[in-house]
N, C-alpha and C positions, 0 to 999 in steps of 0.2 A: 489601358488595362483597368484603372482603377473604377470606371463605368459599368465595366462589365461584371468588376467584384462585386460591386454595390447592387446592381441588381442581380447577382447568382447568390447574393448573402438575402435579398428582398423573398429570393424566391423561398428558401430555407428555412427562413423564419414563418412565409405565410404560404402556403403550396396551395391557397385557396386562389391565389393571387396570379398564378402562372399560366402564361396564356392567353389573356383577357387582353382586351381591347385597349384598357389601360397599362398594363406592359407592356403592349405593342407602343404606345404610345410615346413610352420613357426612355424603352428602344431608340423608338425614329429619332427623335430629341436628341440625345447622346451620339447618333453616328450623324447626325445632322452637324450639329458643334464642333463635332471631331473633322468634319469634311470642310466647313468654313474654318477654323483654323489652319488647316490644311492650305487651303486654297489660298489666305491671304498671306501665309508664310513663303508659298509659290510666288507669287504675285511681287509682294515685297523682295522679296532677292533675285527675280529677275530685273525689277527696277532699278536695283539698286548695282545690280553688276553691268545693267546699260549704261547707268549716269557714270559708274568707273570708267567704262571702255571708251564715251565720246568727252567725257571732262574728265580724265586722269590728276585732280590737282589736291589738294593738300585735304579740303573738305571732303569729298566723297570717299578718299580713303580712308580717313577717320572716321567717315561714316560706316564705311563698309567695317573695319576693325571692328568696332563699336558691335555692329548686328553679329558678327563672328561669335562674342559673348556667349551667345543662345547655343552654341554648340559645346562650349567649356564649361561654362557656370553648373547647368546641371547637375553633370557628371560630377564636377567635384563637390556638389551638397551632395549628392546623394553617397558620393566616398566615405567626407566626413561624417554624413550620420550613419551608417555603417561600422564605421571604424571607433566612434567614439563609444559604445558600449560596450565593444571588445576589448 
């Protein structure tokens, strides 16, 4: 989301800007980014739930735990900075 504020805040400030070849540009860039992160988050956690499912041993479940993070951590930065202004 924050891609798309930054250039709907780009367009707001310059409407001379909007449209152009060069926003297309900044565009493609941004869902480009957003598609390879995508895709290597894909990628990494089917890997890593294959290396769980043929080596079940003490490493790859700590590994896999480990990657799990990415699904908690966020959510509770983004609670706590929420909440701490309140």
């Amino acid at each position: 989301m924050l891609p798309v504020l930054l250039l709907l805040r780009l367009i707001a400030g310059e409407p001379d800007l909007a449209w152009t070849t060069r926003f297309f540009a900044w565009g493609w860039n941004s869902l480009r980014v957003a598609l390879t992160a995508a895709l290597l988050a894909v990628l990494l956690a089917m890997l890593m739930t294959y290396a769980v499912r043929l080596a079940p041993g003490r490493v790859t479940r700590t590994g896999s735990l480990v990657l799990t993070l990415g699904y908690a951590v966020p959510g509770t930065v983004i609670a706590v900075g929420i909440l701490l202004p309140l």
